[in-house]
C-alpha positions in Angstrom: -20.4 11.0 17.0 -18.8 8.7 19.5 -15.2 8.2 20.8 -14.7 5.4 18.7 -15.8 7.4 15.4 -13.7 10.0 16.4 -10.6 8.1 16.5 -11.0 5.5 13.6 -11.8 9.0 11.7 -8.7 10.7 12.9 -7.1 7.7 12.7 -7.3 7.3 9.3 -6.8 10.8 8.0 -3.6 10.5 10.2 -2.7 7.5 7.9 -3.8 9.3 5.1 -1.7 12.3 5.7 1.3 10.4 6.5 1.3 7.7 4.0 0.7 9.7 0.6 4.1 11.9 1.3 5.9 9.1 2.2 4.7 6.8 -0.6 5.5 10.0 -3.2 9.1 9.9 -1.9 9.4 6.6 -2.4 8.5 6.7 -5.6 11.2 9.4 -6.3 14.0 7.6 -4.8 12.6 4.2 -6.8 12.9 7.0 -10.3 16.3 8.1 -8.5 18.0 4.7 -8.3 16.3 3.8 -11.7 18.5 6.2 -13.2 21.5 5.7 -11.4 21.6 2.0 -12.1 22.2 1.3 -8.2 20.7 -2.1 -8.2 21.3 -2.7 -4.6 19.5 0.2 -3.5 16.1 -1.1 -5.5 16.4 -4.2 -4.1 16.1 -2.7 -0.6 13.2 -0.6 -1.7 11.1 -3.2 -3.5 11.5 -5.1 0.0 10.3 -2.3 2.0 7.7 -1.8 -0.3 6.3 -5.8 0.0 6.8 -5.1 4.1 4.7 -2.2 3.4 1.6 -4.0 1.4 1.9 -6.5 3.8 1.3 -4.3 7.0 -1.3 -1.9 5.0 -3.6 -5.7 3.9 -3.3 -6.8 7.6 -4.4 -3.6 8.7 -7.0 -3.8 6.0 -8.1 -7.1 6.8 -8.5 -6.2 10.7 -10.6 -3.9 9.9 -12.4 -6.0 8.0 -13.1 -8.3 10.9 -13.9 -5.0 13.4 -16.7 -4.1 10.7 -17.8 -7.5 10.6 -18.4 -7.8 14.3 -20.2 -4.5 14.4 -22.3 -5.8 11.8 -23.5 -9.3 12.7 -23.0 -9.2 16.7 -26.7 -8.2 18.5 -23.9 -6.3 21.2 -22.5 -4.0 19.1 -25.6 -3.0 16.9 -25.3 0.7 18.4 -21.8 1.3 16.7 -23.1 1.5 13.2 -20.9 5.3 12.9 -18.2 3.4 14.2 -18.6 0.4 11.4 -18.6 3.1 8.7 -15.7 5.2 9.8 -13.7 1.8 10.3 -14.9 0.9 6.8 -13.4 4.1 5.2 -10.5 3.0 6.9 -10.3 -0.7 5.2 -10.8 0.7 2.0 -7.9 3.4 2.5 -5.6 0.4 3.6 -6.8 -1.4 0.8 -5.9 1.4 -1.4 -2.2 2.0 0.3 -1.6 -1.6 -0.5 -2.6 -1.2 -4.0 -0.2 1.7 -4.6 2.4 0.2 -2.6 2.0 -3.6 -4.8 2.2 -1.2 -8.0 5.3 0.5 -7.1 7.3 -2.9 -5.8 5.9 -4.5 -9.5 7.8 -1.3 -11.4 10.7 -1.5 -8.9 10.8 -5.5 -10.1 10.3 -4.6 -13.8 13.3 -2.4 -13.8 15.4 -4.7 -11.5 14.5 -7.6 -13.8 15.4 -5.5 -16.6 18.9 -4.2 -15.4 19.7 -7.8 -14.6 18.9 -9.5 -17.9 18.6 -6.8 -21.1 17.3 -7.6 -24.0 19.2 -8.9 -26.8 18.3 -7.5 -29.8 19.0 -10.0 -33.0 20.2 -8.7 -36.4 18.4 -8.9 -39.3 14.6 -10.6 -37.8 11.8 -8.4 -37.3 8.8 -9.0 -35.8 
């Protein structure tokens, strides 16, 4: 294993280990405000949850590119450890954004719904 496999590989469990808490207690502030009704205080989290899928996709698509290079560049041929360690990485971005997109879409769902609730009509059923 080379330097460079050793650090995208420690890199990403880093990311690993530090995202999944953090994303969890997001979520529990994003149930917490839910039930309070504090509308102000999802709108700041559904922003820094978009900031969030932003910076995990351009991570994601960087390493996208670094794999790439390893793959079709004659120079770098030797690094193929490197390629799939950085490729374990994209996919864990990829994933991060995922759960990041999901939780800013329920964050929007309940906004939406606190700002315009549904009027129920007498008498018609659907």
């Amino acid at each position: 294993m080379t330097m460079l496999t050793s650090i995208m590989v420690i890199l990403s469990s880093s990311v690993a280990l530090v995202m999944v808490p953090r994303i969890y207690g997001s979520w529990l502030q994003f149930k917490e405000a839910s039930e309070d009704g504090d509308l102000d205080r999802l709108i700041n989290l559904q922003t820094m949850h978009n900031e969030w899928v932003i910076r995990h996709l351009s991570m994601a698509l960087l390493a996208l590119v670094v794999v790439a290079a390893i793959k079709y560049l004659p120079e770098l041929e030797s690094y193929t450890q490197t390629a799939a360690a950085t490729a374990i990485y994209c996919v864990l971005c990829f994933a991060l954004a995922f759960a990041e997109s999901i939780i800013a879409q329920r964050i929007s769902g309940d906004t939406t719904a606190m700002l315009h609730p549904v009027k129920h009509q007498k008498g018609k059923h659907y």
